[in-house]
N, C-alpha and C positions, 0 to 999 in steps of 0.2 A: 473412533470418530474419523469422519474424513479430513482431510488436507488440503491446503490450497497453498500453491506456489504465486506469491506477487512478486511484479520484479517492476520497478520505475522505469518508466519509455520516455517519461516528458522530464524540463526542468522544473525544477520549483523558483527560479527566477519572476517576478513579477506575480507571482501569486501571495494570497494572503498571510497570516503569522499563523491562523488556525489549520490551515492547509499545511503548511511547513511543518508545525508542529503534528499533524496527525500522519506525515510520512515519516517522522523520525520517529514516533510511539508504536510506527509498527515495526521498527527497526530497521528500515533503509538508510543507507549510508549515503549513497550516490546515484547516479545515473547507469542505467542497467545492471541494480545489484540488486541480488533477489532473495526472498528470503520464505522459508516454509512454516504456515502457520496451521492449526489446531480451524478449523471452521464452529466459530461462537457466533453468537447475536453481536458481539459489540467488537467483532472482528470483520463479520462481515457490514455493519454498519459505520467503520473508519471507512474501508474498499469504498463502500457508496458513495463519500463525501471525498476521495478523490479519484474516482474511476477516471477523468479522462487524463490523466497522470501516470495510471500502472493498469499492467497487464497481470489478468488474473489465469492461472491453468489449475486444476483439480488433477492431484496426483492419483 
């Protein structure tokens, strides 16, 4: 399966509890910390709901 590397560029300050919660469910820690996932429906469907938060790269 392919791979996709997300890494957080924005804060989650002033953003909402679902937002907040769907950067820690993909397991972000902090601000520019990146993490390598598995490309699913419901991985690529978190990305969606905070693209303008993280940056996505395809390994």
């Amino acid at each position: 399966m392919a791979r996709i590397k997300i890494t957080q560029v924005k804060s989650t300050i002033d953003k909402s509890k679902r937002q907040k919660a769907t950067i820690e469910a993909l397991g972000i820690k902090k601000l520019n910390h990146s993490v390598i996932k598995e490309v699913t429906p419901q991985i690529m469907g978190m990305v969606a709901k905070v693209n303008h938060l993280v940056t996505v790269e395809e390994i």
